[in-house]
C-alpha positions in Angstrom: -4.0 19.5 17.7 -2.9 17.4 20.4 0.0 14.7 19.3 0.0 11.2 20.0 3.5 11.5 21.3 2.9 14.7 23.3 1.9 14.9 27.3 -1.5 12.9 27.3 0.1 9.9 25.0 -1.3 7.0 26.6 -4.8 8.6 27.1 -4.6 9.3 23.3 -3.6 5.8 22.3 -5.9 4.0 24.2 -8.6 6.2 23.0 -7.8 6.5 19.4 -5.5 3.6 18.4 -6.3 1.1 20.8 -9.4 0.2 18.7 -7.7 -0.5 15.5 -5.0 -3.0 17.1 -7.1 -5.6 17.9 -8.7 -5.7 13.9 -5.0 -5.7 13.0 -4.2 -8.3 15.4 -7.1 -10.6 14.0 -6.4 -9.9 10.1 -2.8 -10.8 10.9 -3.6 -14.0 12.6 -6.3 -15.2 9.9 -4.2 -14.5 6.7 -1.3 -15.7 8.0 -3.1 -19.1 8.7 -5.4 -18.7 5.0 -2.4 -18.0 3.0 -0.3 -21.1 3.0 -4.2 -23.1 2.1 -4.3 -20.3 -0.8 -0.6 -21.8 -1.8 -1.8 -25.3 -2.0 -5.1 -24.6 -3.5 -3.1 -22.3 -6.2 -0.6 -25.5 -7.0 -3.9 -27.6 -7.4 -5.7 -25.5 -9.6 -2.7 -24.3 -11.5 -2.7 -20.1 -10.8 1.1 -20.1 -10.6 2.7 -17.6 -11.7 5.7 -19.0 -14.3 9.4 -17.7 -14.5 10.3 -16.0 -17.5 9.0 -12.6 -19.6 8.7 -9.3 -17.2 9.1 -12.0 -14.3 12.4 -11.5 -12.8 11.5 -14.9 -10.0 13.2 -18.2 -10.9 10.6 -20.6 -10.0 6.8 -21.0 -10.6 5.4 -18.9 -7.8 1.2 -19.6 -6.5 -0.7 -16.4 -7.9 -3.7 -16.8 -5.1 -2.6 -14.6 -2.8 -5.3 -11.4 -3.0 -7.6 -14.6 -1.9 -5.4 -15.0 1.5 -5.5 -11.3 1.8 -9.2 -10.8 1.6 -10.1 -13.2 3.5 -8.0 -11.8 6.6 -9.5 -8.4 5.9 -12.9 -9.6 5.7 -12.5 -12.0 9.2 -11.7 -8.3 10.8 -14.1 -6.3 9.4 -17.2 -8.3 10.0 -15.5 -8.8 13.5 -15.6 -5.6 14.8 -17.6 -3.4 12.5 -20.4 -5.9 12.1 -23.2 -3.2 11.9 -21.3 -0.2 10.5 -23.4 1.4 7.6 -20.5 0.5 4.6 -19.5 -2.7 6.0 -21.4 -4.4 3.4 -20.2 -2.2 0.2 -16.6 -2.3 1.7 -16.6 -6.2 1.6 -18.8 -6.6 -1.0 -16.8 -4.2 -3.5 -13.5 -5.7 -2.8 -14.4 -9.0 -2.8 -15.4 -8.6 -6.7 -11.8 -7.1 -7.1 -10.3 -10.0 -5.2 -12.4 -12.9 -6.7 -13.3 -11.9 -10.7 -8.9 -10.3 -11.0 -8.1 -14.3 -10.8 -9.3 -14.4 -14.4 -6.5 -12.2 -15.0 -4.0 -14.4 -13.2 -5.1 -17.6 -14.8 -4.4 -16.5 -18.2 -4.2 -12.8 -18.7 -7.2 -10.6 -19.8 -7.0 -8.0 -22.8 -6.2 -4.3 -20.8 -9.3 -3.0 -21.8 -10.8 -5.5 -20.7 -8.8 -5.3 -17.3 -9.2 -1.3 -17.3 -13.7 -2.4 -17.8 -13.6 -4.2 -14.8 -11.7 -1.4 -12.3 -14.0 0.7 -13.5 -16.9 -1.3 -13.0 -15.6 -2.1 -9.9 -15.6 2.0 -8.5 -18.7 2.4 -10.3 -20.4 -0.1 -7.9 -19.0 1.7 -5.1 -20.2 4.8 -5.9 -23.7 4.3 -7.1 -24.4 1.3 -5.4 -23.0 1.7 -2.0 -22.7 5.3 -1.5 -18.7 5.3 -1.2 -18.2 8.7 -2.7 -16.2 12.0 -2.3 -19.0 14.5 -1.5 -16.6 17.5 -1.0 -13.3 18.6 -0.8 -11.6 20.7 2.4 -9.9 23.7 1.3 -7.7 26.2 3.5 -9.6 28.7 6.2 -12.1 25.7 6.8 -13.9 25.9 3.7 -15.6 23.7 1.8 -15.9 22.6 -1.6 -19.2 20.8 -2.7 -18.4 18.7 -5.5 -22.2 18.5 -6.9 -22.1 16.8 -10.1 -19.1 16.2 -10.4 -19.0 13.5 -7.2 -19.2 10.4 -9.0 -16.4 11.2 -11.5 -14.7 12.1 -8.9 -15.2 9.4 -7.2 -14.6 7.0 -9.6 -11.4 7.9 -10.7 -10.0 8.4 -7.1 -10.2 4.3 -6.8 -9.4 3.8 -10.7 -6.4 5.7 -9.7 -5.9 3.5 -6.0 -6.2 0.8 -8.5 -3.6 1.0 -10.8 -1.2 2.7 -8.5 -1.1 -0.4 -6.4 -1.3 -3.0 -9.3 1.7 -1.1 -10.9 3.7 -1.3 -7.6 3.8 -4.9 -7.2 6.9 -5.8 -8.9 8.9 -6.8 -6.1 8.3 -9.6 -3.3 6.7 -7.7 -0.4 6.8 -4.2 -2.2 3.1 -3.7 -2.6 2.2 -5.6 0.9 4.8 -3.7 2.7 4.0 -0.3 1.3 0.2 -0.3 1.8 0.7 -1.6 5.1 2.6 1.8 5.8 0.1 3.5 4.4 -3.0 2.2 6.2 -1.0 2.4 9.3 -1.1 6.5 8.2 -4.7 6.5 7.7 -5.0 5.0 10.9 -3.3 7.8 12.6 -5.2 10.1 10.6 -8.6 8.6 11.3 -7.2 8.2 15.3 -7.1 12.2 14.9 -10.2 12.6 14.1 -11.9 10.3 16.6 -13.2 8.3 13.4 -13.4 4.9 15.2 -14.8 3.1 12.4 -12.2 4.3 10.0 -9.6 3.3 12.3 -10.5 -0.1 12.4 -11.1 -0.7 9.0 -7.2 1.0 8.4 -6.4 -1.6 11.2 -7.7 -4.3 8.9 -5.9 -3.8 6.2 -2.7 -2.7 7.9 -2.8 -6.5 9.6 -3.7 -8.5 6.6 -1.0 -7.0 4.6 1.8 -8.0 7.6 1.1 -10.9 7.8 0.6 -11.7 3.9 4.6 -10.3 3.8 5.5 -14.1 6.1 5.1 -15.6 2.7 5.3 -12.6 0.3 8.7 -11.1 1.4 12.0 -11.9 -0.6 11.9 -14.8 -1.2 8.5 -14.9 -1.8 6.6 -17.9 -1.4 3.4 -16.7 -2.4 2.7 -13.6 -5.0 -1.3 -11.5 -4.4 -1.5 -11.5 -8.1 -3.6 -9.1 -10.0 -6.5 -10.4 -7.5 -4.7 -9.0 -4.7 -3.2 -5.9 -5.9 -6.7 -4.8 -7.0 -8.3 -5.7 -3.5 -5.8 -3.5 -1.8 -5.9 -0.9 -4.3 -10.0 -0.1 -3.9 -10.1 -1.2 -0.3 -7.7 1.5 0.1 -9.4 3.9 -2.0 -12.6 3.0 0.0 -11.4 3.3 3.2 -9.3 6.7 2.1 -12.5 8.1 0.8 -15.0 6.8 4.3 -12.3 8.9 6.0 -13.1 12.2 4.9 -17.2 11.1 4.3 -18.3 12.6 7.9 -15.8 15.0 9.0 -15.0 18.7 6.7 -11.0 18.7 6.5 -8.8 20.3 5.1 -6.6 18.5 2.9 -7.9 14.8 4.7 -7.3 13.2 0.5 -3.7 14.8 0.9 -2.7 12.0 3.5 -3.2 8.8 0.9 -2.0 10.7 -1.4 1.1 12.1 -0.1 2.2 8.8 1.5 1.7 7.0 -1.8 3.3 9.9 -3.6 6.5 7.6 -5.0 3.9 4.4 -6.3 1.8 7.7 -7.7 4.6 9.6 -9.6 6.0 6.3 -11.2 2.2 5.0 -11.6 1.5 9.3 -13.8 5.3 8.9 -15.1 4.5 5.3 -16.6 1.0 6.3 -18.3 2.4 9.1 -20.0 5.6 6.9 -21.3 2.9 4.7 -22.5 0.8 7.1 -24.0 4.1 8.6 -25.7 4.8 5.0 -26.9 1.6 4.3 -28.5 0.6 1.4 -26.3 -2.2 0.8 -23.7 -1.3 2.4 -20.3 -2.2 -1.3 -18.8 0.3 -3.0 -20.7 2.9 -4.0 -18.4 6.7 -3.2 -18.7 10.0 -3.4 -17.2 10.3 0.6 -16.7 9.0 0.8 -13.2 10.8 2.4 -10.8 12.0 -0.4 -8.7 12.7 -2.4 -11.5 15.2 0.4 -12.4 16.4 0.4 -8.8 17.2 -3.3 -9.1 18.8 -2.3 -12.0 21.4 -0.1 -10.7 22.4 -3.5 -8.2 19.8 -2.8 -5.3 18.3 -6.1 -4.5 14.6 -6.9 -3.9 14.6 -6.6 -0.4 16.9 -3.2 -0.9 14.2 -2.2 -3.5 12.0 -2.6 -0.7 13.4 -0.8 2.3 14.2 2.0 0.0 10.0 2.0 -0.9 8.9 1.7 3.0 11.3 4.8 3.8 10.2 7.2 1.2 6.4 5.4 2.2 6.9 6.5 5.6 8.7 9.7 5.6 5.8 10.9 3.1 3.1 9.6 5.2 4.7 11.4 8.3 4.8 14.7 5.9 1.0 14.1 5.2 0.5 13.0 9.0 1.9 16.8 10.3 -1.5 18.1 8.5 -3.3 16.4 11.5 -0.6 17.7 14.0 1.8 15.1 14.6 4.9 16.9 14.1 6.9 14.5 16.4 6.1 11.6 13.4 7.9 13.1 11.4 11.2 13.7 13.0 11.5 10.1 14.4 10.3 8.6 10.8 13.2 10.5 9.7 15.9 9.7 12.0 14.1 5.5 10.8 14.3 6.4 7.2 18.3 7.7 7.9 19.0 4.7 9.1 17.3 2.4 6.2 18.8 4.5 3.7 21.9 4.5 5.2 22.1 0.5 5.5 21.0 -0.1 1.7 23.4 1.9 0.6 26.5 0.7 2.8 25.4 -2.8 1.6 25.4 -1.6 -1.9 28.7 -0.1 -1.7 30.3 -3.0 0.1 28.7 -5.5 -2.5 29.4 -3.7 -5.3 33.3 -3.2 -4.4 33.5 0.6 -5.0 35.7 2.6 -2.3 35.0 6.1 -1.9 38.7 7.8 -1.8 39.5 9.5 1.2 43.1 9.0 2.1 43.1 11.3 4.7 40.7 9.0 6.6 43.7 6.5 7.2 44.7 8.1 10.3 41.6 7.5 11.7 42.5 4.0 11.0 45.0 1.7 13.3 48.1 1.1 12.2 48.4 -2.8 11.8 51.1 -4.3 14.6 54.7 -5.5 13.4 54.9 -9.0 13.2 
């Protein structure tokens, strides 16, 4: 396949990017103007989120972000894919996850009752609206028809989009920052494939989730709650899933999945410690794996930038499925750099001196005085 970055670039861009930029543009502009109204409106109605317990913030924090976040996502959408034939279940679907989850962040819900309502939630999607994996790609072009077994399919691919973004925000501007990365993949993905209407909806929610991170980055001033990790979680599900609805490719699941392959390790590793331990896989912990990062002296936004690297260098990985090899290497040279910077900061922080003597000469020798 022909790559973005290869001899016909611009004609490429323009053709299969160019239409998801102005959605991101638009979804940027409207939550960044929604979301400090959704910090007032959570102060006045009391969905803040209060220090203590498995919250590492210091001060009570507005919960009513996922409200900011849909509503950016929803001004692009019905912007520029007024008459496409899932607009409505897209919108409709999400908007339940976004508007009945701030139960849940106005005084917490029992996990089953939590774990009822995602699965509600995919159920609508998939009976109601038609949002569903018909078939799988498989190597040498072929296909798998799922048959009966579409809808549990189906349903557990956005249980699982669900909780794997829910479980990731733990951080300021970890879940915002990561699914950005990762719609921004689909995007690509979609750009591939000439699917227009995919890119634009990846454009969507690649632009409300930048410009929620104005006001959910470290120091956040806002958090998306349960509301918002929930909207994010099925919208990317949905979107994932329209992606592969009308064209037969191989491995076209692999891309979500291998750019959210860290959130979906720690998300598998955290339901089998739970399971282990006796307890409901919703209950929440502080075993996660950036709260362990923070605990080895990374900081929030360290914790962050070492996310969006491993986000982006798997999302390139999945990307070179759709031949954009070039992704890759300059994602890598990016993520050497992050990587790289945390852990200089970390090291000069922290004290610790690698011992090297032999690197003195390197070193000028200070003047006589």
């Amino acid at each position: 396949m022909t790559d973005f970055f290869g001899g016909d670039a611009l004609i490429s861009l323009r053709d299969h990017l160019l239409p998801g930029l102005w959605p991101l543009l638009v979804a940027f502009a409207v939550c960044a103007l929604v979301t400090p109204v959704a910090i007032r409106l959570s102060r006045r109605t009391g969905v803040i989120a209060e220090p203590g317990g498995r919250h590492a913030h210091a001060n009570p924090t507005p919960l009513l972000g996922g409200l900011a976040l849909y509503v950016g996502f929803a001004a692009a959408v019905l912007t520029f894919l007024p008459h496409y034939g899932f607009t409505t279940g897209v919108l409709v679907v999400s908007g339940l996850a976004a508007g009945i989850l701030i139960i849940d962040d106005r005084r917490s819900v029992h996990p089953l009752v939590k774990l009822a309502i995602q699965f509600l939630l995919a159920f609508l999607a998939v009976k109601a609206f038609n949002i569903e994996i018909d078939y799988v790609g498989l190597p040498g072009n072929h296909i798998l028809h799922l048959g009966w077994l579409i809808a549990p399919v189906s349903v557990f691919w956005l249980l699982g989009m669900q909780n794997t973004v829910n479980f990731l925000d733990g951080v300021d501007g970890l879940a915002a920052g990561v699914i950005f990365i990762v719609a921004l993949v689909l995007m690509l993905a979609a750009g591939e494939l000439t699917d227009i209407d995919v890119v634009k909806l990846s454009g969507a929610l690649a632009g409300t989730c930048a410009g929620f991170l104005l006001f959910n980055f470290h120091p956040a001033r806002i958090f998306m709650g349960d509301s918002g990790s929930h909207f994010l979680g099925i919208a990317l599900g949905m979107t994932s899933m329209l992606g592969v609805a009308k064209v037969a490719v191989a491995f076209a699941l692999a891309v979500p999945v291998v750019a959210l392959a860290l959130p979906i390790a720690d998300t598998a590793w955290a339901i089998f410690r739970r399971r282990r331990q006796k307890t409901s896989v919703a209950t929440p912990d502080r075993l996660h794996l950036h709260h362990r990062l923070q605990s080895l002296g990374l900081d929030p936004r360290q914790t962050c930038y070492i996310f969006y690297a491993a986000s982006a260098l798997f999302g390139a990985l999945g990307l070179t499925l759709f031949g954009h090899g070039r992704v890759l290497a300059v994602v890598v040279v990016v993520t050497l750099v992050l990587t790289s910077t945390v852990v200089a900061d970390v090291l000069q922080h922290s004290g610790w001196r690698i011992p090297a003597p032999f690197m003195r000469r390197l070193l000028a020798k200070p003047a006589n005085r």
